[in-house]
C-alpha positions in Angstrom: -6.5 -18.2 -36.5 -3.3 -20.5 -36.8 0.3 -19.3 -35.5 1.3 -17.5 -38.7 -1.6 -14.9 -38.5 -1.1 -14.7 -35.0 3.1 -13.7 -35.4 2.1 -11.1 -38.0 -0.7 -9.5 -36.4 1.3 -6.7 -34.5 0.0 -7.9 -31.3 2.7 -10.0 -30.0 5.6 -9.2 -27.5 8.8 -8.8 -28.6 11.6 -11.4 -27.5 13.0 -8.5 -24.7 9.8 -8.1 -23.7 9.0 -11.2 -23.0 12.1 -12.2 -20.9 11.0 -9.2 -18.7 7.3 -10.8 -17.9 8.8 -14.1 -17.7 12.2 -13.5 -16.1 13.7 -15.3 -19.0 12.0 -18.7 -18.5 15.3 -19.8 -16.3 16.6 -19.9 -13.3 18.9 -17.2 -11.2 20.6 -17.2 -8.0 22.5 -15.2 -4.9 24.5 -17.2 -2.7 26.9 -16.1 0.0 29.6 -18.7 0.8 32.9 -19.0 2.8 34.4 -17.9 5.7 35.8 -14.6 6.7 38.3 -13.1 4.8 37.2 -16.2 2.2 33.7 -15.0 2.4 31.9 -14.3 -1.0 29.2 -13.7 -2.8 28.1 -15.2 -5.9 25.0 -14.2 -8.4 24.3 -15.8 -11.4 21.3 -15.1 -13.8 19.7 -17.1 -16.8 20.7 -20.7 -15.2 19.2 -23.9 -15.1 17.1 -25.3 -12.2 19.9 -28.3 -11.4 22.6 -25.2 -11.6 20.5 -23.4 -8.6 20.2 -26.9 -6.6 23.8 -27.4 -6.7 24.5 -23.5 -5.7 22.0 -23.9 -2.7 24.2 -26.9 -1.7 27.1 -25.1 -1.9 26.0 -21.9 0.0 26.8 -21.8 3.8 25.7 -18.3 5.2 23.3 -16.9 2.6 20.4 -18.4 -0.4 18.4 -16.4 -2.7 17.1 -17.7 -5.8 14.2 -17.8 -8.2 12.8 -18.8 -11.4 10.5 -17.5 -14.1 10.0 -14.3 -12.2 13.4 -13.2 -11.8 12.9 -10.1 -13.2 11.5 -8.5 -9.8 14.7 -10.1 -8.1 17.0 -7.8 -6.3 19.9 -9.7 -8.2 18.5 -10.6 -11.3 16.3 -7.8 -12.0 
């Protein structure tokens, strides 16, 4: 069977569902930064892996992140 009987067979998942068995195939985050009244909270979904390493860096009081099952994520979900 090569791709092309494969695509047309009726038996493939569609681009949506996809993204929600693979959490989009990127990266997503929650990071709580700040002080006090300066405190906040920043999510970001559909990223790339070096965006999360620099967001963990700039975290101070909180990480959260994931990739390729971000789907089941509290904040990406």
């Amino acid at each position: 069977m090569n791709f092309s009987d494969f695509k047309n067979s009726g038996n493939v998942l569609s681009k949506e569902q996809m993204s929600a068995v693979k959490g989009g195939g990127t990266c997503g985050y929650k990071i709580t930064m700040g002080e006090g009244e300066f405190q906040s909270t920043k999510v970001e979904c559909n990223v790339s892996l070096e965006d999360v390493k620099i967001a963990l860096k700039l975290a101070n009081i909180s990480r959260n992140w994931c990739c390729e099952h971000c789907g089941t994520s509290s904040y990406c979900g």
